[in-house]
C-alpha positions as CSV (number, residue, x, y, z in Angstrom):
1,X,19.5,-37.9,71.5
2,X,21.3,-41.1,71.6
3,X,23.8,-40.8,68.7
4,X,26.5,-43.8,68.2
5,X,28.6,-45.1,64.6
6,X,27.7,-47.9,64.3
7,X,24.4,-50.2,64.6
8,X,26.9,-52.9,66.4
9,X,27.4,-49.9,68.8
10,X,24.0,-49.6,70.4
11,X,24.7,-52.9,72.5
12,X,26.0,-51.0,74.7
13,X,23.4,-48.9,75.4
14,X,20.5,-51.8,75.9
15,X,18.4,-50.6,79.0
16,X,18.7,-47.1,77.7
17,X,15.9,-44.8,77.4
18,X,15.5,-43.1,74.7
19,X,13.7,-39.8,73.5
20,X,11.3,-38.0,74.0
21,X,10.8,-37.0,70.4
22,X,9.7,-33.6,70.0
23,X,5.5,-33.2,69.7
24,X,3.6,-33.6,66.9
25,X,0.3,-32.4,66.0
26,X,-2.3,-35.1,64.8
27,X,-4.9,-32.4,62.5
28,X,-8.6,-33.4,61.5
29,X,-7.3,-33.2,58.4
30,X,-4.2,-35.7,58.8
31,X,-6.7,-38.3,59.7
32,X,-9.3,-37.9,57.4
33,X,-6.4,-38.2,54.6
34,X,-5.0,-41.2,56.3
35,X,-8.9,-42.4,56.0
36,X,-9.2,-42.0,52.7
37,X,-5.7,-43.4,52.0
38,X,-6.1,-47.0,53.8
39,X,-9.8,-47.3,53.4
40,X,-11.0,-46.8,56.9
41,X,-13.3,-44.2,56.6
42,X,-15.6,-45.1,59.9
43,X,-17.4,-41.9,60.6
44,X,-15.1,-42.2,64.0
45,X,-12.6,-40.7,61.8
46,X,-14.3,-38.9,59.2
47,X,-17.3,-37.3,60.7
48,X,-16.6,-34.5,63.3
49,X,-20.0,-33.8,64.0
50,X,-21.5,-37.4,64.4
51,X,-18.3,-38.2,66.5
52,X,-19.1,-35.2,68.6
53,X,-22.5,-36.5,68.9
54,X,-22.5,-40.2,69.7
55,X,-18.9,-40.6,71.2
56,X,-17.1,-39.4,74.6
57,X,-13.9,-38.0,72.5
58,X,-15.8,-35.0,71.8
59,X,-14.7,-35.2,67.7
60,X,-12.7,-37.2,65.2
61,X,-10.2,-39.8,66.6
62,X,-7.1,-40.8,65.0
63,X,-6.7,-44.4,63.4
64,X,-4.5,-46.5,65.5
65,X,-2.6,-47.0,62.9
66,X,-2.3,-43.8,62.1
67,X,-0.5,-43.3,65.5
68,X,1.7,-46.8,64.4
69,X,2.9,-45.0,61.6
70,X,4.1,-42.2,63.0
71,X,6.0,-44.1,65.3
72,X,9.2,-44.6,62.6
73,X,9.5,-41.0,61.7
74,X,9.4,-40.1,65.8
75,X,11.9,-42.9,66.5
76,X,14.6,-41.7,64.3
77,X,14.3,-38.1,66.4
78,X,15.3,-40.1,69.3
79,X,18.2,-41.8,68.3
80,X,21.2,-41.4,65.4
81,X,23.3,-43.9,63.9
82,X,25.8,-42.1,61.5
83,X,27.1,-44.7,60.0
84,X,23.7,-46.9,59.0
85,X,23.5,-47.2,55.4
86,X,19.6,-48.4,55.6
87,X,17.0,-49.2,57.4
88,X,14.0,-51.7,57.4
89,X,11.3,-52.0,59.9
90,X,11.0,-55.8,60.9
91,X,8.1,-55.8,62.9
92,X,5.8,-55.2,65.3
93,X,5.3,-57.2,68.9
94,X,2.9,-56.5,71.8
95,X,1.5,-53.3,69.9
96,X,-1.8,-52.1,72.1
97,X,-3.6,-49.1,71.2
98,X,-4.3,-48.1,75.0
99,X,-6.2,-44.7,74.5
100,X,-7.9,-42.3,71.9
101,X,-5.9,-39.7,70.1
102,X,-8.5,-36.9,69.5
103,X,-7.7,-34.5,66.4
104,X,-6.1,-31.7,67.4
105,X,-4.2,-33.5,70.6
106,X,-0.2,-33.3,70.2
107,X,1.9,-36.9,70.6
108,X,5.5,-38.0,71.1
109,X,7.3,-40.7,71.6
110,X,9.1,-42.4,74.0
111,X,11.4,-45.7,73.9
112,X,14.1,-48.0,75.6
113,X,16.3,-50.1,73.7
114,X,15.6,-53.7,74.8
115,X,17.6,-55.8,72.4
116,X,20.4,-55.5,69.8
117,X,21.8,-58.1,68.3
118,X,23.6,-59.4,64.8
119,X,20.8,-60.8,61.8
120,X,21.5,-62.2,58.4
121,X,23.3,-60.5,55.7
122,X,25.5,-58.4,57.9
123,X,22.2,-56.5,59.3
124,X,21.6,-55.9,63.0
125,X,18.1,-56.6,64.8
126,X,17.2,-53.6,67.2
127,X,14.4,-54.0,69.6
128,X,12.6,-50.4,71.1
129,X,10.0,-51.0,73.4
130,X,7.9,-47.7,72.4
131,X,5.2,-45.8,74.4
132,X,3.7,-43.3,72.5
133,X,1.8,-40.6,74.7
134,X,-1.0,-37.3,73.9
135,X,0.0,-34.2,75.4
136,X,-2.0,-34.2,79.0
137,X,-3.1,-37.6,79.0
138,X,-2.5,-39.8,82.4
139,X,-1.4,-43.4,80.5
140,X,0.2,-44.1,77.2
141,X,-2.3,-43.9,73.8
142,X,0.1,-46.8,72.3
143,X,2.7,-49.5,73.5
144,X,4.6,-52.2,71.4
145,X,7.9,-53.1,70.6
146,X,8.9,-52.4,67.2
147,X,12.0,-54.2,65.6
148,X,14.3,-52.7,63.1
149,X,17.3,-53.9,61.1
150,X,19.4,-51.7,60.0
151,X,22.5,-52.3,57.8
152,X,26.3,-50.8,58.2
């Protein structure tokens, strides 16, 4: 784990990789409550059986941005600034959802810090180009770049 003071001090460490975050498990029922939470309740994500039936995945898939979301509580795994008093996510560049992530598979994350530099109101802008990957899979499931300030 990359672990500095200071936001200010992770300029030093652009080109870094960062992570892997540990595995997490993506459950049937995490994505059906994600479903039911944000409204997409395709029967891709909701209906095992019917998924099973009429897809390749062989059940339930997660939401991409299911995976997204996960993404902020698996970066700050891979990385530590003590001395941060917040943080706010920014956005969200380049963000592909590149394969399935079938209930049941296990994800983690991956990152290199591309950019960090000063923002308003004291903050500083942090750019982490992530890959997300499933346990056995041969490519990445996502890729983006999320950007973060975070505040001394």
């Amino acid at each position: 784990m990359l672990a500095v003071e200071t936001p200010e001090d992770l300029a030093a460490h652009v080109g870094t990789p960062i992570g892997p975050s540990p595995w997490r498990s993506v459950e049937e029922e995490k994505v059906i409550a994600f479903a039911r939470l944000c409204g997409d309740d395709h029967w891709i994500h909701t209906d095992a059986k019917r998924a099973a039936r009429e897809t390749e995945f062989g059940g339930v898939i997660a939401q991409g941005f299911l995976t997204l979301s996960m993404t902020t509580s698996m970066l700050g795994e891979t990385f530590d600034v003590r001395r941060a008093s917040r943080w706010l996510n920014y956005g969200i560049e380049r963000l592909r959802f590149t394969g399935p992530v079938r209930a049941g598979d296990r994800v983690r994350l991956r990152g290199v810090l591309a950019a960090v530099e000063p923002a308003r109101g004291g903050a500083t802008r942090i750019e982490i180009d992530l890959s997300v990957e499933a346990e056995g899979a041969a490519k990445p499931v996502l890729v983006a770049r999320s950007i973060l300030l975070a505040f001394p």
